[in-house]
C-alpha positions, -999 to 999 in steps of 0.1 A, spaced: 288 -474 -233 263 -458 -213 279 -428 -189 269 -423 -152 248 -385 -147 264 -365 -127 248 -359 -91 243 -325 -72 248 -321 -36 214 -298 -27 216 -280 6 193 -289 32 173 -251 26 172 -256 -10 152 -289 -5 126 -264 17 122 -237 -1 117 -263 -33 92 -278 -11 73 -247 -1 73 -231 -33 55 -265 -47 32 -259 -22 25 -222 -29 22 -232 -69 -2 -260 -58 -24 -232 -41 -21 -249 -7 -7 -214 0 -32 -187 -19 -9 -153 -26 -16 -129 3 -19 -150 25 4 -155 55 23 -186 60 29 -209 91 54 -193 116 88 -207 115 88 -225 147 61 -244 132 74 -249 97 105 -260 116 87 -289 138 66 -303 104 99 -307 89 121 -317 111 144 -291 109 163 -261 127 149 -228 128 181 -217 108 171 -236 78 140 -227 77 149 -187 79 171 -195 50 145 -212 32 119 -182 36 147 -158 23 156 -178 -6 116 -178 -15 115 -141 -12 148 -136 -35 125 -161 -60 98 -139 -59 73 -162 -39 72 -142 -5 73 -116 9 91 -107 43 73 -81 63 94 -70 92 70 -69 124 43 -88 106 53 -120 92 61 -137 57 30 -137 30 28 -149 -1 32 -131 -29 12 -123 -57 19 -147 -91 36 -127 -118 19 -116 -147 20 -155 -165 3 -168 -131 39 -183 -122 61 -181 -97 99 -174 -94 118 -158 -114 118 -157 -157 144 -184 -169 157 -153 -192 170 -134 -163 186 -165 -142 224 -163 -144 246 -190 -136 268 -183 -110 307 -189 -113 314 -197 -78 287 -221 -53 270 -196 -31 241 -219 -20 259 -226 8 237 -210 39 247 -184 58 246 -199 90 271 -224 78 293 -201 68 287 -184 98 295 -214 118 323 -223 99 341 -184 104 335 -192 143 353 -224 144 379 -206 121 385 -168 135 390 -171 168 423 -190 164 434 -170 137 427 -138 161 450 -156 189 474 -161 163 474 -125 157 478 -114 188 508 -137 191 525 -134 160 513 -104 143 541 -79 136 541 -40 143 530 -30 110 500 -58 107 488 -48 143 486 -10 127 467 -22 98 444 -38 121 438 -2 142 438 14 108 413 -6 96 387 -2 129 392 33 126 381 39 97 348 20 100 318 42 93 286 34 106 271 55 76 298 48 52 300 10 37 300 -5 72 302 -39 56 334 -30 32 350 -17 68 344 -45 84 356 -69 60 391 -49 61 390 -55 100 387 -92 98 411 -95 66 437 -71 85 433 -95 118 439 -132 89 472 -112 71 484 -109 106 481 -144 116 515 -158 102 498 -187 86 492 -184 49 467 -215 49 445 -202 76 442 -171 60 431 -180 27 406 -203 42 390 -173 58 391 -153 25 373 -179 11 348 -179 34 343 -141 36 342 -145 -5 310 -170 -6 295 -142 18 299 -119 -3 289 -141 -31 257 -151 -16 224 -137 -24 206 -153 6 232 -137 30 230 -103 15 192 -107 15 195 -118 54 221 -90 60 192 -62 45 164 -76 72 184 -75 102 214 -54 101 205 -19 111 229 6 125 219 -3 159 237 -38 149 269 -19 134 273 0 166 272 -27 183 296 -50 161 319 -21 167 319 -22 207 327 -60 200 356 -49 175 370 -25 201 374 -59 220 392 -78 199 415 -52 187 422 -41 227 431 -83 235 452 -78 202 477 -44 211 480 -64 241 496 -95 234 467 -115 250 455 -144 230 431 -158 253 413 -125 257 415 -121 214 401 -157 209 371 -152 232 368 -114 224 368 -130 185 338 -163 198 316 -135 210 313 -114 183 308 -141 160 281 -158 185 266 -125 187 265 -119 150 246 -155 148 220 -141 177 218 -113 155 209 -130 121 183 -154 141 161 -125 156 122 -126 151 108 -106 123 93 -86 154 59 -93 169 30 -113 154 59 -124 127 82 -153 124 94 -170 153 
């Protein structure tokens, strides 16, 4: 008896940067050469702007582009076989699904965090509202910024008295982590400038938090995380993607 195939659920970036990379191997897109802003990528397909900054990423992890901040994304030169991508050999299978864009995940922490933060401020007991001010004070803008500020939002979930919630934002935080094309996204546009200024919007949230104030936590928590997205969706710089 013949068996159904199993089907794969491809994220809407993939299915770009699969359709760009065919054109770049077609030679519709010579190496060196620059390729269509994003605005304009974005109106041929009938997209957002976010996917299609997701897409270029994910090409440039691949070995197709490359992302010059100030300039603009080129193509890259073939490798040594006249292919593109990377060499089967050195492909490893991830263990967890981290295809999942960052602005999704970004989206999702903003409908997620800004109740658990209220929570917090609510229900968070003496000793989980220390780990929080532990946790902000030790951030280093020179030292692991990132491993800081993961311990600042995971400090702010343990205090929100509900188990479920909190996992759910572990989980998200963990396909972060996990993903290449966030990491990649991360390297291009967070610069100390951004840390410093994460960390005025941290001072924020932890101030609404010591004082009992959920509204003031929940929208301290929306704007940092609306501010993070603003962040993540700045131009290249001048005469580059926009």
């Amino acid at each position: 008896m013949s068996t159904f195939q199993a089907v794969a659920t491809t994220r809407l970036y993939r299915m770009i940067a699969d359709q760009i990379a065919g054109r770049i191997r077609a030679g519709d897109f010579p190496a060196g050469t620059r390729l269509p802003a994003e605005r304009d990528l974005a109106e041929q397909l009938q997209v957002s702007r976010a996917s299609i900054r997701e897409a270029l990423i994910a090409l440039e992890i691949e070995g197709y582009v490359e992302v010059r901040v100030g300039t603009g994304v080129f193509v890259a030169m073939p490798r040594e076989d006249g292919k593109y991508g990377q060499p089967a050999a050195i492909e490893a299978p991830a263990a967890e699904p981290t295809d999942i864009g960052p602005f999704d995940l970004l989206e999702t922490r903003l409908l997620l965090e800004p109740e658990c933060v209220a929570l917090a401020a609510q229900r968070g007991s003496p000793a989980q509202i220390a780990a929080i001010q532990a946790a902000h004070a030790g951030m280093s803008l020179t030292d692991s910024p990132g491993k800081h500020d993961r311990a600042f939002h995971s400090a702010i979930a343990d205090a929100c008295g509900n188990a479920a919630l909190a996992a759910a934002i572990s989980h998200i935080w963990q396909l972060s982590i996990a993903s290449p094309v966030f990491s990649r996204l991360e390297k291009h546009f967070v610069t100390t400038q951004v840390w410093q200024a994460a960390r005025q919007e941290h001072d924020r949230i932890l101030a609404a938090i010591v004082d009992r104030d959920p509204i003031r936590a929940r929208h301290a928590m929306h704007d940092h995380l609306v501010g993070i997205l603003a962040r993540l969706r700045e131009d290249f710089g001048s005469g580059g993607i926009r």
